[in-house]
N, C-alpha and C positions, 0 to 999 in steps of 0.2 A: 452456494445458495445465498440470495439474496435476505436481509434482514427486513422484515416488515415490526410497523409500529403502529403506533397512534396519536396523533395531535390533539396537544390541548386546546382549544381555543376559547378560553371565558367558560363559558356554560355549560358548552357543545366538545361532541369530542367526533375527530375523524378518526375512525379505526380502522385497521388491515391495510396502511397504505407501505407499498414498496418503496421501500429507503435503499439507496448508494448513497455510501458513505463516503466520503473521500475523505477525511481525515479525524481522527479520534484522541483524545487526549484524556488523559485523568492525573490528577496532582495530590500524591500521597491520605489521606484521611479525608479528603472532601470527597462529599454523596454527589456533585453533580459531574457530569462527562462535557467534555469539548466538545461539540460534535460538527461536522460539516457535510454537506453535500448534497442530494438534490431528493424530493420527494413526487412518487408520481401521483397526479393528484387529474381528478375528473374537470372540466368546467365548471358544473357547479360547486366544488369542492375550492377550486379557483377563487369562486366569486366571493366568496367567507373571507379570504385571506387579508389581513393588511401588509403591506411591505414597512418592514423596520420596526413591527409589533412582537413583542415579547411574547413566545409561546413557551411549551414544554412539549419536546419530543419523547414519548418513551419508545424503547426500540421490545420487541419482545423477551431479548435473551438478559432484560432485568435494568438495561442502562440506559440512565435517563440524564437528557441536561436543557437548559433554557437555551433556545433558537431564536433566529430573529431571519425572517423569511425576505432575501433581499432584490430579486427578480423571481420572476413570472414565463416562463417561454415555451413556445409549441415544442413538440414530440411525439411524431406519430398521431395516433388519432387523440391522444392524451395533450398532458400540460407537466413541465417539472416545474417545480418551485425548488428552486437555490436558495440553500440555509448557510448561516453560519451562525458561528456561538454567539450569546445574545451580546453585545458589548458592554451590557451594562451591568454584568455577571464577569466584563475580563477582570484574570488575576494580576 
């Protein structure tokens, strides 16, 4: 089963969106997670996004980390957005 989440974005938040994970990190006592990989997201859900803009992903099963959404690409009748950890969060 796939993990769904929520984005933060400023004010606004997208909730219930299907998250693949491709890769996941955590580093001993720190609160945020690594996270990578792709979120499925509507058009209009799309049009919110900036690319290279510091978000917060929280995933539902508690784990949360700062993303930075780096492309945009078709998928079926949908859109992924490609995340990876914010860089301005690397350790």
């Amino acid at each position: 089963m796939q993990p769904h989440g929520e984005l933060l974005i400023g004010g606004e938040t997208l909730h219930r969106l299907m998250v693949e994970l491709e890769k996941v990190d955590h580093e001993g006592e720190a609160c945020d997670w690594l996270l990578s990989g792709r979120l499925h997201v509507s058009s209009e859900q799309a049009a919110g996004l900036e690319l290279h803009r510091h978000y917060l992903l929280q995933l539902d099963d508690g784990r949360a980390g700062p993303i930075a959404v780096t492309r945009v690409e078709p998928h079926n009748d949908k859109l992924l957005a490609i995340f990876r950890p914010d860089p301005r969060n690397a350790r």
